[in-house]
C-alpha positions as CSV (number, residue, x, y, z in Angstrom):
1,X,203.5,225.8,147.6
2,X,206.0,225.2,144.6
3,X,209.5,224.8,145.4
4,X,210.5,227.9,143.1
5,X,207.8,229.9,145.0
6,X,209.5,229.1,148.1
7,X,212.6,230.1,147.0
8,X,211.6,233.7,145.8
9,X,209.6,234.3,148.9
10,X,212.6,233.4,151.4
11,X,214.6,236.9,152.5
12,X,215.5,237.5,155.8
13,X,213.1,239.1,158.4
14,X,214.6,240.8,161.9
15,X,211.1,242.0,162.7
16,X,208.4,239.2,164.1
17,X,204.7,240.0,165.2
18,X,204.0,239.5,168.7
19,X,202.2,236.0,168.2
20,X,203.0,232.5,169.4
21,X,203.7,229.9,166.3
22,X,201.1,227.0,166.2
23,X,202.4,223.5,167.9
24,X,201.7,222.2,164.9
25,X,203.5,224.4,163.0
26,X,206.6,224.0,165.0
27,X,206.1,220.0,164.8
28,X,206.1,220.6,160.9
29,X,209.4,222.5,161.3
30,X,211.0,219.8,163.3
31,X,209.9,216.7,161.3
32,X,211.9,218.0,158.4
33,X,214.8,217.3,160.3
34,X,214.4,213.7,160.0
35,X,214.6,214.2,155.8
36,X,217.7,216.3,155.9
37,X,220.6,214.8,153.9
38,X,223.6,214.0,156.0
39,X,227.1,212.3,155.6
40,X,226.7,208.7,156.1
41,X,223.1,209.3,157.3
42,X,224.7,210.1,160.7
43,X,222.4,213.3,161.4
44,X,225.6,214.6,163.5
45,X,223.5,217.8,164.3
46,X,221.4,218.5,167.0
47,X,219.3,221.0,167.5
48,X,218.1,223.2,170.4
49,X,214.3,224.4,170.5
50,X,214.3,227.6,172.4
51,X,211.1,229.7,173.6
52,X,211.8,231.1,176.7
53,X,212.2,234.9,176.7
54,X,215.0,234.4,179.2
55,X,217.2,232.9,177.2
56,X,216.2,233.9,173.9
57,X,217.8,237.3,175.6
58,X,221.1,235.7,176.2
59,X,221.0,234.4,173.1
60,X,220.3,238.1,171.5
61,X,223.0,239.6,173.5
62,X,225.4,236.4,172.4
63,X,224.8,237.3,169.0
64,X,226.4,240.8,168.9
65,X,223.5,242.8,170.8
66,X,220.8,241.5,167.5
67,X,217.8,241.8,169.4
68,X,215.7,240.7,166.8
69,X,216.8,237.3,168.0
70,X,214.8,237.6,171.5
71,X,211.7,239.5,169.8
72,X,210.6,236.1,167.8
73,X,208.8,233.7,169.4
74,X,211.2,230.6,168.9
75,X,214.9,230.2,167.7
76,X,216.1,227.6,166.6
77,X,220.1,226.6,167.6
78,X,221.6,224.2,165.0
79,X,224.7,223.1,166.5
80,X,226.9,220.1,164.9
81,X,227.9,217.0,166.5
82,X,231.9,216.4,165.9
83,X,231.6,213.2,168.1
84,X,229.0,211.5,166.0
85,X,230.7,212.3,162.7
86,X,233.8,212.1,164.1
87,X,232.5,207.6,165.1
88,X,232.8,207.1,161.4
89,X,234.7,209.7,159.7
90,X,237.8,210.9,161.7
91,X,239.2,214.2,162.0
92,X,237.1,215.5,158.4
93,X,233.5,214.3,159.6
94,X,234.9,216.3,163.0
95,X,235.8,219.2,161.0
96,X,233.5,219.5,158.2
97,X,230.7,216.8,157.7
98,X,229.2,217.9,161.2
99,X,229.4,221.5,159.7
100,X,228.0,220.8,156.7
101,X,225.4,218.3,158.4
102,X,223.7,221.4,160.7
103,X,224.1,224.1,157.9
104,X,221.9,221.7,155.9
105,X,219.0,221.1,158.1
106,X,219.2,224.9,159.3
107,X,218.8,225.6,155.4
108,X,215.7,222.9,155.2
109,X,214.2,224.3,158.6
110,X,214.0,227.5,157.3
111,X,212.9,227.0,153.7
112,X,209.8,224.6,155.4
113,X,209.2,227.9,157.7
114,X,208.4,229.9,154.3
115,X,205.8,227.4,153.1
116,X,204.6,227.2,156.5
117,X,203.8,231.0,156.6
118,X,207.0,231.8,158.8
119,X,209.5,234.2,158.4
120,X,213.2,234.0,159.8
121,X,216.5,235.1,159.9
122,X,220.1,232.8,159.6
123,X,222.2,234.5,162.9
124,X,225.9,233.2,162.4
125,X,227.4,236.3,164.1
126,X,227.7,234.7,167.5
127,X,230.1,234.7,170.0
128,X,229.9,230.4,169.8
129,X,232.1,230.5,173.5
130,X,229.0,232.3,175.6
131,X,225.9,230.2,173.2
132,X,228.0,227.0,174.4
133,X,227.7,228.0,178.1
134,X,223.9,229.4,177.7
135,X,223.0,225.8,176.2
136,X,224.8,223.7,178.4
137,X,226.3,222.2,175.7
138,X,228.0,219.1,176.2
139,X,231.8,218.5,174.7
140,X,232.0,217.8,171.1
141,X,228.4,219.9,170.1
142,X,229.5,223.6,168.5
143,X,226.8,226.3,167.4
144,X,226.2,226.6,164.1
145,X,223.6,228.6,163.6
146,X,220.9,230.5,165.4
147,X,217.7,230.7,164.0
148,X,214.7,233.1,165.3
149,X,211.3,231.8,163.6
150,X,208.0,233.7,163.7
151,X,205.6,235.8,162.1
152,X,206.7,238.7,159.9
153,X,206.3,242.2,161.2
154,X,205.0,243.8,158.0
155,X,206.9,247.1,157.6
156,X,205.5,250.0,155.3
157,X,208.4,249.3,152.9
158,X,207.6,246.1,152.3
């Protein structure tokens, strides 16, 4: 698929068929992280790989009750890594390349999920607090993005 076609098929989908995404699909998703532009080459992201309906569930109600989020069959949580960026770039890499580093690859992730035949959604309406806790993340890792990942549910007005 053509870059440009990419593009003007990408919109955001909150409705996902009830049908698991191919291992090999997901793989395809995840090696694109190890392409992603990043300050330094650090990678000061990390990212969660969620499938269980449990806590794709406290993940929905985390996000402001969006159920949508539970309803696809993986999300993705892009979270960045202050620590890391922090190693070589002080309080800025803290602040804003490990920002900047996560928003990246979530924006790479989901363009590869188009040309793959996947829909999503970007979820930045999160309460980042309770996604912390869910994860287990450890000190220095913040949410960044949440990103549910499946099929499209085809609606009649669309």
């Amino acid at each position: 698929m053509e870059l440009e076609e990419v593009f003007k098929k990408r919109h955001s989908v909150r409705a996902f068929e009830d049908r698991e995404i191919e291992e090999e699909k997901i793989n395809s998703l995840l090696a694109v992280l190890e392409h992603v532009p990043s300050a330094g080459n650090l990678r000061a992201f990390q990212v969660r790989v969620i499938k269980d309906d449990a806590t794709k569930q406290k993940l929905a109600e985390a996000a402001l009750g969006q159920s949508f989020v539970s309803e696809a069959p993986l999300c993705l949580v892009f979270c960045a890594d202050a620590n890391k960026s922090s190693s070589r770039y002080g309080k800025r890499g803290a602040e804003l390349y490990s920002l900047q580093d996560a928003t990246i690859a979530c924006t790479y992730v989901m363009l590869k999920a188009v040309e793959l035949g996947l829909a999503s959604c970007w979820v930045g309406a999160f309460y980042d607090d309770e996604v912390m806790r869910i994860l287990a993340l450890e000190k220095g890792l913040r949410p960044v993005a949440i990103l549910p990942i499946g099929y499209e549910k085809k609606r009649w007005w669309r």
